[in-house]
N, C-alpha and C positions, 0 to 999 in steps of 0.2 A: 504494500500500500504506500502510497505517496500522501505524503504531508507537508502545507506551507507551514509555517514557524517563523511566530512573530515573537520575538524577544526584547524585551525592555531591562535594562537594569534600572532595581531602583534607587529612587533619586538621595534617600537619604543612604546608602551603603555608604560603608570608610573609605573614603579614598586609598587610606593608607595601605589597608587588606588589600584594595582591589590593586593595587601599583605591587604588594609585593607578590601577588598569587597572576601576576600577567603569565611570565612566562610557563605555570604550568598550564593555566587556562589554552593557551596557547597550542602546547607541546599535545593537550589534552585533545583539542579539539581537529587539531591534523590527524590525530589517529582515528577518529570518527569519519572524518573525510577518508582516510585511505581504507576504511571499514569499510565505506560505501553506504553512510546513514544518513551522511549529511552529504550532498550532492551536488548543491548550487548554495551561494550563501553572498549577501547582500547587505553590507557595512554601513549602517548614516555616516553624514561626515562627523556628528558630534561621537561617534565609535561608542555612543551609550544606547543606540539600539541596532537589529538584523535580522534578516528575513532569512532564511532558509527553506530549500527541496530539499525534505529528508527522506527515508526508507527505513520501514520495518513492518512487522510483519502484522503489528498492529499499537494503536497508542499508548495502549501499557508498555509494551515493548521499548517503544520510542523515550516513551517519559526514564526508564531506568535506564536508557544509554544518558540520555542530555542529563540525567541526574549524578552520573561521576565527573561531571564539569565543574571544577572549583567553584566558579562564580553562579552556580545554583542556587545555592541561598538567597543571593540577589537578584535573581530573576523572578521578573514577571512574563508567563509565558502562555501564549495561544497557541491553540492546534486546533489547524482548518483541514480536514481528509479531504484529499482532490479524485475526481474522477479520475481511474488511471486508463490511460488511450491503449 
């Protein structure tokens, strides 16, 4: 199943937390992309929200990958299931 994902962090998180946990957020979320769960993914310029095409095989599924991402705590997150072509 395909999924958009609308992510927002929220606006009061620590700065401080989210500057030192970047680069595992980071490290964390290229390996999801080379999983193949996250597929397309779409950056604001303020880099405080992103849309993503993800993959799985259902949104339970989906929620317990995007939930070993550091910056989980701080998200606020939609899941829209798309018709898959």
């Amino acid at each position: 199943m395909r999924f958009l994902v609308h992510v927002k962090i929220e606006p009061d998180a620590p700065q401080e937390e989210i500057a030192e946990q970047l680069p595992a957020e980071q490290a964390r979320f290229a390996e999801l992309v080379e999983q193949g769960v996250i597929s397309k993914f779409y950056l604001s310029h303020t880099r405080d929200e992103h849309w993503s095409i993800c993959i799985a095989d259902n949104q339970d599924a989906l929620k317990i990958a995007l939930e070993t991402l550091p910056f989980y705590k701080f998200m606020i997150i939609e899941y829209t299931e798309l018709v898959d072509e």
